[in-house]
C-alpha positions in Angstrom: 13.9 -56.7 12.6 16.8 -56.8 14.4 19.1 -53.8 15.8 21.9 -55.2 13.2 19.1 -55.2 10.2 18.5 -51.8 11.5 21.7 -50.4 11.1 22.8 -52.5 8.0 19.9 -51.5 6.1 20.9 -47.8 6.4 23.6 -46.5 3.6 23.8 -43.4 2.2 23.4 -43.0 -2.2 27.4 -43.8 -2.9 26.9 -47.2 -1.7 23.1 -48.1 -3.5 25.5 -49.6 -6.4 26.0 -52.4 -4.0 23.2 -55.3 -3.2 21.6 -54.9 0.3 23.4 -58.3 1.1 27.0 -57.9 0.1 26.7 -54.0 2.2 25.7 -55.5 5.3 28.2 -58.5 4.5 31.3 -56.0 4.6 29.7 -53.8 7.4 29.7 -57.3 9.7 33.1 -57.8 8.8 34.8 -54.8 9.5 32.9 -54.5 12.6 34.4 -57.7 14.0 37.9 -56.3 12.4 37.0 -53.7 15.0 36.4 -55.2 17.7 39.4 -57.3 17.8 41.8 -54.2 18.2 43.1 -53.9 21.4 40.2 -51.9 23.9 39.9 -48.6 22.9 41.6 -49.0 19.8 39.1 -49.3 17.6 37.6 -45.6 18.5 40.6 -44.2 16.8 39.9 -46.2 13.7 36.0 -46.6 13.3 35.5 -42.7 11.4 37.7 -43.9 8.3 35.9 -47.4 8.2 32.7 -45.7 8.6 33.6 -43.5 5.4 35.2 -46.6 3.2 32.0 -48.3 3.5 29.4 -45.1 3.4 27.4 -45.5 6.0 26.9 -43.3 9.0 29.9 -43.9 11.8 26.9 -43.8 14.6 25.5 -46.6 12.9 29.0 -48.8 12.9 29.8 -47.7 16.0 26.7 -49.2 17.6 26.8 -52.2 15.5 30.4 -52.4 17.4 29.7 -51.7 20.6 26.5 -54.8 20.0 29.4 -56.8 18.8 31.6 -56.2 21.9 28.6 -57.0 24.7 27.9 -60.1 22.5 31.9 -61.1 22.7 31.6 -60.9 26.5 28.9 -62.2 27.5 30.1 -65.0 25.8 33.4 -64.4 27.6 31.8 -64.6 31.1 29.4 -67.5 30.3 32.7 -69.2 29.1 34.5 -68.6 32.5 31.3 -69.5 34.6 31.1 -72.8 32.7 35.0 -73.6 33.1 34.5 -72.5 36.6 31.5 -75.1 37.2 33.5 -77.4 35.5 36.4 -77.0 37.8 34.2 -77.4 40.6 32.5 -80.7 39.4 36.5 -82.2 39.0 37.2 -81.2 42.3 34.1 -82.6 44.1 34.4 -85.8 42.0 38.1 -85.8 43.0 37.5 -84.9 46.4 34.8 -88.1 47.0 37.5 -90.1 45.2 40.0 -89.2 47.9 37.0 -89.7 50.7 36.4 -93.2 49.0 40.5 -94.4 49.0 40.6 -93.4 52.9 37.6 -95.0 53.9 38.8 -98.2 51.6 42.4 -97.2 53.6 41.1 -97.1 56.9 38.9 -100.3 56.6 42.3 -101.9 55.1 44.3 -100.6 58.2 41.4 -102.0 60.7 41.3 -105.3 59.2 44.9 -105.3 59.2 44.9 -104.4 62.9 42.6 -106.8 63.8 44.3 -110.0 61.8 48.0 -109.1 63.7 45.9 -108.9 66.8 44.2 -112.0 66.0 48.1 -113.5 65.4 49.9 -112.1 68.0 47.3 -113.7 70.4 47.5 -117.1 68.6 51.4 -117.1 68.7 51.6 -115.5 72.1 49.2 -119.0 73.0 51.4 -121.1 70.8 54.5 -119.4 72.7 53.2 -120.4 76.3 52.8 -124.3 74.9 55.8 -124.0 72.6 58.5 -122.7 75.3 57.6 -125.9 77.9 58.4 -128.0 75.1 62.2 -129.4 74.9 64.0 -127.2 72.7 64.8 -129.9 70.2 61.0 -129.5 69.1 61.0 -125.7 68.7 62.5 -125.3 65.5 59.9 -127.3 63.9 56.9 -126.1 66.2 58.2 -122.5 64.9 58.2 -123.4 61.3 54.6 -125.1 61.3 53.5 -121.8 63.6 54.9 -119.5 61.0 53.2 -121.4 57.9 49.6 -121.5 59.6 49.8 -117.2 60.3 51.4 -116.7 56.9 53.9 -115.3 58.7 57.8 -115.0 57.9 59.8 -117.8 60.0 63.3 -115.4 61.0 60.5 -112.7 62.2 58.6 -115.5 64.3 61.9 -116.5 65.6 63.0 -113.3 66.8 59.6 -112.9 68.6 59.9 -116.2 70.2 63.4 -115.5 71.6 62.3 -112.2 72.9 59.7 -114.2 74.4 62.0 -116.4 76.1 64.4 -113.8 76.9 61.3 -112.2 79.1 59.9 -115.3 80.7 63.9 -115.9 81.8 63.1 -112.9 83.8 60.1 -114.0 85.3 61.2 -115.2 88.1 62.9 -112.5 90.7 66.2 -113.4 92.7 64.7 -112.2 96.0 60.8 -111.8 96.9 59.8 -108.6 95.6 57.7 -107.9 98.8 59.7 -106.1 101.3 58.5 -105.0 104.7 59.9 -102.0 105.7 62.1 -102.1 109.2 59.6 -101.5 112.4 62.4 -98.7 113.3 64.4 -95.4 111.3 67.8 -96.5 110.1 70.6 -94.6 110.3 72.6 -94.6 106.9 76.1 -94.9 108.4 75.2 -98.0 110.2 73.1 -99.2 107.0 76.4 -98.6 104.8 78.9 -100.9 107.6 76.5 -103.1 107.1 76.1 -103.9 103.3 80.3 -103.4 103.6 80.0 -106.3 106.2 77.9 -108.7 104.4 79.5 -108.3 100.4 83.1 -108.4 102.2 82.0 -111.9 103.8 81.2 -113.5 100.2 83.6 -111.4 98.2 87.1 -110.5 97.9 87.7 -107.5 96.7 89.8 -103.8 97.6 88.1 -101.7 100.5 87.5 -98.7 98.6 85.6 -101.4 95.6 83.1 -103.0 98.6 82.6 -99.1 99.8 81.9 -98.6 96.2 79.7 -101.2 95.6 77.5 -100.4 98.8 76.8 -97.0 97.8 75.9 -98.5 94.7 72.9 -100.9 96.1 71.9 -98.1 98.3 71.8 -95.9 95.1 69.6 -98.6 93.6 66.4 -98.5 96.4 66.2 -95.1 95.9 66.8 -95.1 92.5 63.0 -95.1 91.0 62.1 -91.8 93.3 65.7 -89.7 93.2 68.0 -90.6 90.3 68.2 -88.5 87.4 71.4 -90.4 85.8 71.9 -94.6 86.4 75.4 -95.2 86.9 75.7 -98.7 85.1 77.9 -101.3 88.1 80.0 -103.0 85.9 81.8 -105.8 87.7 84.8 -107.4 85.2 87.9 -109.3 85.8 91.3 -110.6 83.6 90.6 -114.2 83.8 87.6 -115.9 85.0 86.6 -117.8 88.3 87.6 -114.2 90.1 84.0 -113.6 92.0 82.0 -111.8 89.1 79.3 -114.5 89.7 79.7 -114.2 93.1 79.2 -110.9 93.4 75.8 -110.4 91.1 74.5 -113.2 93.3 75.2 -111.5 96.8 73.6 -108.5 94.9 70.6 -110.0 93.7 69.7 -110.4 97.5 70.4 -107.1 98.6 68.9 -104.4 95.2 65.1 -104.3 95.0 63.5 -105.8 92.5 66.6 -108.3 91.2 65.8 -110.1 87.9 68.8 -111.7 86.4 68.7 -112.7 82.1 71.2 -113.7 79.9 71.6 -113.1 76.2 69.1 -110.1 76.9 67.3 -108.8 73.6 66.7 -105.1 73.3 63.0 -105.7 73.0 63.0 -108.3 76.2 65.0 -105.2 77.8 62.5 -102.3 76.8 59.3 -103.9 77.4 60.3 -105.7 80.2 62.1 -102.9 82.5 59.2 -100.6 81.1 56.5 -103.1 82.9 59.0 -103.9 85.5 60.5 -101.6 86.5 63.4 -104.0 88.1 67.4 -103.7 89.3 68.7 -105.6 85.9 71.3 -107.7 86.3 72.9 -109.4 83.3 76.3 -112.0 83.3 78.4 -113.0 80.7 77.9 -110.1 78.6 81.4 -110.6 77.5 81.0 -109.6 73.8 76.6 -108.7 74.4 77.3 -105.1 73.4 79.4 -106.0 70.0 76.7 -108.4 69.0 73.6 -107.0 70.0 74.1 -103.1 68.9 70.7 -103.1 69.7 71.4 -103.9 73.4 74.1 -101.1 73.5 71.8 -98.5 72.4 69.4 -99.3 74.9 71.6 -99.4 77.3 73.0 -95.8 76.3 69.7 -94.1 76.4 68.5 -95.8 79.5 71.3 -93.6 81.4 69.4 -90.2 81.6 66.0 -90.6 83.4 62.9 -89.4 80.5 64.7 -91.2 77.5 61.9 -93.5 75.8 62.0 -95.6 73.1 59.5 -95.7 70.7 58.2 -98.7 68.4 54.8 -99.7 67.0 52.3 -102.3 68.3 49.6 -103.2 66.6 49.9 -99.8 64.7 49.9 -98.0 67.6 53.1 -95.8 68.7 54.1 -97.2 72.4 56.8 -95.4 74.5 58.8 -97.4 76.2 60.6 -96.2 79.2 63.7 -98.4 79.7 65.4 -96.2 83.2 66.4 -98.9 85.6 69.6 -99.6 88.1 71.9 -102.1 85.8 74.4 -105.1 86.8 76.4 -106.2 84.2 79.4 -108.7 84.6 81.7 -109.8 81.9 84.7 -110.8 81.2 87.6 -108.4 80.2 86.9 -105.2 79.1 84.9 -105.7 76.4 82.6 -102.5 77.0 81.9 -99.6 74.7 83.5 -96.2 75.4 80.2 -95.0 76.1 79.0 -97.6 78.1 82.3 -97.3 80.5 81.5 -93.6 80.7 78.2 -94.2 82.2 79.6 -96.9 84.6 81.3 -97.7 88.1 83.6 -100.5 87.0 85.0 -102.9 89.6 87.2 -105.2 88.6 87.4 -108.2 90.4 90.8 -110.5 91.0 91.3 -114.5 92.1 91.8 -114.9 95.7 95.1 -115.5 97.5 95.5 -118.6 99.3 95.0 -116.9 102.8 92.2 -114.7 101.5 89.2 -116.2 103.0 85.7 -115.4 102.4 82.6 -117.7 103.6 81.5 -119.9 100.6 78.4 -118.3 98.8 75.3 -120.6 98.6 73.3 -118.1 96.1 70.4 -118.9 98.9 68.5 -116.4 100.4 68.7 -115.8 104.3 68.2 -113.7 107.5 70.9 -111.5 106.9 69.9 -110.7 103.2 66.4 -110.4 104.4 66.8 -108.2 107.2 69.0 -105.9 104.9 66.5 -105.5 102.3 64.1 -104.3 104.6 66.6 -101.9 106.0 66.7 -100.6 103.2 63.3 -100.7 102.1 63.2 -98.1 105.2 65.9 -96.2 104.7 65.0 -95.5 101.0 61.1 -94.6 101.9 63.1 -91.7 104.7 65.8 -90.3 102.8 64.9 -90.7 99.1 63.1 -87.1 99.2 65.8 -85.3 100.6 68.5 -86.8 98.2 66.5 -86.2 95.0 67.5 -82.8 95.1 71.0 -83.3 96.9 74.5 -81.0 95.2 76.8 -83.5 97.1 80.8 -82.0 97.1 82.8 -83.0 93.8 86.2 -84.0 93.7 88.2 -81.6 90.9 88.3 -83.1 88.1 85.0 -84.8 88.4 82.6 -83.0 85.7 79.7 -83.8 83.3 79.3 -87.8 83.0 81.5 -89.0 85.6 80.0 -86.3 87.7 76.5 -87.5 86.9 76.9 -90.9 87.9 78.5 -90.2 91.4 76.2 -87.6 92.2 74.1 -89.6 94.5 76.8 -92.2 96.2 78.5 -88.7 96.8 74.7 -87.6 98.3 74.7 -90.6 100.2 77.8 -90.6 101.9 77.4 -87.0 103.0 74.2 -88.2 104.9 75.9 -91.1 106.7 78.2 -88.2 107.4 81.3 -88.6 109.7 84.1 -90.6 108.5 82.3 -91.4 104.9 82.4 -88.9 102.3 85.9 -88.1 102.1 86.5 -92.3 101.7 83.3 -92.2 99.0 85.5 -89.5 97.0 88.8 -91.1 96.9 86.9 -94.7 95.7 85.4 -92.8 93.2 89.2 -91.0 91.9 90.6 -94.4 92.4 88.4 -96.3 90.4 87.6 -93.4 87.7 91.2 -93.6 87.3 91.4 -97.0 86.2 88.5 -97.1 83.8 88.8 -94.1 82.3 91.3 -94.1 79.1 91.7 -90.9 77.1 90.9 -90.9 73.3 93.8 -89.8 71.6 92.8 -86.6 70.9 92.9 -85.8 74.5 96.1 -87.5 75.1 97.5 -85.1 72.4 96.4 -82.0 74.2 98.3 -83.3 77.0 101.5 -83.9 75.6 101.2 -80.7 73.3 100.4 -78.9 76.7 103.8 -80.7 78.6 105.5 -78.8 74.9 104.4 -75.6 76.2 104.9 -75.9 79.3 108.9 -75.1 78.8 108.0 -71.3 77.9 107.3 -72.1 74.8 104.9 -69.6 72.6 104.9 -71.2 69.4 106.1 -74.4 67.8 106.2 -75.9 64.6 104.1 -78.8 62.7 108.0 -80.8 62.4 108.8 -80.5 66.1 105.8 -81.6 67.7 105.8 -84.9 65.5 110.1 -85.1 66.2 108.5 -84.3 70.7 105.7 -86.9 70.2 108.4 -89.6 68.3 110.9 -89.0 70.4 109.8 -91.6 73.1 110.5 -95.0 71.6 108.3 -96.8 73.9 105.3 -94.1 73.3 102.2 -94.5 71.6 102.8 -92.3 68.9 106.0 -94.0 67.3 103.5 -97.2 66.0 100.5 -94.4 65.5 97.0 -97.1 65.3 99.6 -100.0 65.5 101.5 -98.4 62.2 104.2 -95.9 61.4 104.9 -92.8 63.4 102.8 -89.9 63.6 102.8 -87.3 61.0 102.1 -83.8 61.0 98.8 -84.3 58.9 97.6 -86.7 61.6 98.2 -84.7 64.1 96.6 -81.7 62.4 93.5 -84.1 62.0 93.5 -85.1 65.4 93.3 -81.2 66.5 91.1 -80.3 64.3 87.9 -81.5 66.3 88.6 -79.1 68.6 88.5 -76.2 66.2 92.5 -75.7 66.5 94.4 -75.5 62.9 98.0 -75.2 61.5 99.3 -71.6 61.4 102.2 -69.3 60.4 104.9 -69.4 62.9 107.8 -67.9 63.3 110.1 -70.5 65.3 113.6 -68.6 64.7 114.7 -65.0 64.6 115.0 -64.8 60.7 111.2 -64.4 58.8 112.2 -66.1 55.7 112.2 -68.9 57.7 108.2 -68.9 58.6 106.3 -72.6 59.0 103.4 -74.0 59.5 102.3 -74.4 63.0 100.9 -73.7 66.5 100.6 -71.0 68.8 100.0 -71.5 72.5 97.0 -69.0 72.5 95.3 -71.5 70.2 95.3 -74.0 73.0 94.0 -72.2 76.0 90.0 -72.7 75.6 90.9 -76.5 75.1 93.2 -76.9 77.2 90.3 -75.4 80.1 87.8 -77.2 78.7 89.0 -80.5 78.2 92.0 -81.3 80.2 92.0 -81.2 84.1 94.1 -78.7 85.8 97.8 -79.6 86.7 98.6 -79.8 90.3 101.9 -77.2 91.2 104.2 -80.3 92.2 103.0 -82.4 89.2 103.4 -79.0 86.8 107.3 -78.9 88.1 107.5 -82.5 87.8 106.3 -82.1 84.0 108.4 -79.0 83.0 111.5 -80.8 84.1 110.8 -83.5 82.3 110.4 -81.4 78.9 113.0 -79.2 79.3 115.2 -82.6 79.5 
């Protein structure tokens, strides 16, 4: 008999009128009724239950408290089977995860090894195809690309980056340069180069002085540059001696490998393996149609800036820091490519200019000056690494950077050059370097304060900038005059905003516009200072 029977089967007389079956029946039930009170609850309610039903309240209350155990054990054995449950998911969904990266990685490694297996077939097919006459290649490519599966426009653009890096296979000079037996002094080795580009080039003394510092900057480039100064050689028209001039240099710079048409990869990977003096010609318009090439070109500036791209699913860093020739016609260069250059630009000879007639053929001269400076560069490129050369005034951040070491260099010659190394470098900064607009605002608002003036409205500095008819602002972009919303959007890059001003006497007569306190960090910051004559000069002209 059970411990329910047991306790069912006991009732006292005032329940006998009921059957045995229908007393335990209503006992069971209000048990459960019980037990499905809140906990505790049904302590409060089990003495009147016991009493409806007659039988003794110990009795019900046991038969609860039975109930209750029974309710959760079943409770726990629920939660350990959901929890075993649980567990089985996750294991079956964790070998189903194990399973798709294995399938993954096998996938990936298969993948790996087929563009291995291509690349090697089309790098072949390259070799054969690029000997052929180019008359053949477009149909060579297209039977190429439908053997490897392969789209044609991508196997095209890895066959010309091909060919743009087998142009550069070939160097200008021998690489292989034997030092000089004996030291070399660097003023001597500058008169030199000055000497030998001035005999094959025409060209403004302080440009040659320029130019010389430059190549000398190049063979110690690798061990002591931390910023490469592009040489940008340009001129108005053509036949001026930009040719000319790369080819004198591709005898004298270590490591000369001339290209044309460049593609960024044939840049990257090349210079990376390389590591060569660049020179590229007829870049005329490279930068606007190979953005690619300008972005290189931009990063490759500042030493430790690598460009990443995948091989064969591999991550390579490619390190794309070498000296840099360019030559091109007009002055068809970004802004931020002619910030990170040395520009010469380059004019047609007089009729009684005369230079010797350049051969673009090596010879003892060239020879004996590359292993000049192969020597010079093995003594001195250790003490100019860390060099803090003199700076002219107004020569700060970039243009500081890339005349760092010609500066460094010409105070080691010593003497006579640094002083003529500082005003080439004002003279020809000068020429190449054209304001934005934004800059040449500051300037003219700071010629409107100059006059004593504290504050000024919005109306007159438009009716001050307008009021030259031959100034840049009176076709603003090539359209109408400025206006004061233009001018408040040019200043506002340079945190400075429309206020309330007070130009007159009278306060109902408040505008919008500037105070000269507004003006003073960017003024500091971004404009050099003025020189006392050239401030007098200024303020006469405003107050007129």
């Amino acid at each position: 008999m059970t411990e329910n029977e047991k306790v069912i089967g006991f009732r006292p007389a005032a329940a006998q009128e009921l059957s045995d079956e229908e007393q335990g029946r209503r006992v069971m039930a209000e048990a459960t009724r019980l037990t499905n009170l809140s906990p505790g609850e049904w302590k409060l309610w089990i003495g009147k239950s016991a009493e409806r039903l007659a039988v003794p309240r110990a009795d019900l209350e046991g038969l609860v408290k039975v109930i209750l155990k029974h309710k959760e054990r079943t409770e726990r054995d629920a939660k350990a089977e959901d929890r075993r449950r649980e567990q089985r998911v996750a294991k079956q969904r964790a070998a189903a995860q194990r399973e798709k990266q294995r399938k993954q990685e096998r996938e990936r490694r298969r993948l790996a090894k087929d563009a291995e297996r291509k690349n090697k077939e089309k790098q072949k097919a390259f070799a054969v195809l690029i000997k052929l006459p180019s008359d053949r290649h477009a149909t060579k490519l297209a039977e190429l690309a439908k053997r490897l599966d392969q789209d044609l426009v991508a196997v095209r653009a890895e066959f010309s980056d091909f060919c743009a890096a087998e142009s550069c296979a070939t160097p200008i000079a021998e690489w292989a340069v034997e030092r000089w037996r004996e030291p070399v002094a660097t003023a001597a080795l500058l008169q030199e180069l000055i000497d030998k580009i001035g005999k094959h080039i025409v060209a403004r003394p302080h440009e040659i002085l320029a130019i010389a510092l430059w190549v000398t900057m190049a063979w110690v480039h690798e061990s002591a540059a931390t910023h490469s100064a592009f040489l940008v050689a340009t001129s108005a028209e053509p036949d001026s001696g930009k040719t000319t001039l790369l080819g004198v240099l591709g005898f004298l710079l270590p490591k000369p490998f001339a290209g044309a048409e460049p593609t960024g990869p044939s840049i990257y990977r090349f210079v990376d393996r390389e590591k060569p003096t660049l020179i590229v010609d007829e870049a005329d318009d490279l930068f606007a149609r190979k953005t690619d090439v300008k972005h290189i070109f931009n990063a490759s500036w500042t030493r430790g800036t690598k460009i990443p791209r995948q091989v064969q699913g591999m991550t390579h860093w490619f390190d794309p820091f070498c000296p840099k020739v360019v030559g091109l016609l007009g002055m068809k260069l970004p802004r931020t490519l002619v910030g990170r250059s040395i520009v010469i630009k380059l004019w047609p000879k007089r009729p009684d200019e005369k230079v010797d007639d350049f051969s673009h053929a090596d010879d003892q001269e060239f020879a004996n000056l590359r292993r000049k400076l192969a020597r010079w560069a093995a003594d001195n490129a250790a003490a100019l690494k860390d060099a803090t050369p003199l700076m002219p005034a107004n020569f700060r951040n970039r243009l500081a950077a890339n005349w760092r070491l010609p500066f460094a260099i010409a105070e080691l010659a010593g003497g006579v050059w640094p002083k003529p190394a500082r005003q080439a470098a004002e003279r020809l900064s000068r020429t190449t370097r054209t304001p934005s607009l934004g800059l040449q605002l500051l300037a003219a608002i700071r010629d409107m304060f100059a006059i004593g003036r504290m504050e000024i409205t919005s109306q007159q500095v438009v009716n001050d900038l307008n009021a030259d008819p031959d100034g840049i602002w009176r076709e603003y972009r090539g359209k109408s005059p400025i206006t004061q919303r233009q001018v408040a959007d040019l200043l506002e890059q340079y945190d400075i905003r429309p206020v309330v001003v007070h130009p007159t006497k009278r306060k109902d007569l408040s505008r919008h516009g500037y105070k000269s306190e507004q003006f003073v960090e960017a003024f500091q910051r971004f404009l050099p200072p003025i020189r006392t004559s050239e401030h007098r000069s200024r303020t006469s002209k405003a107050r007129n």
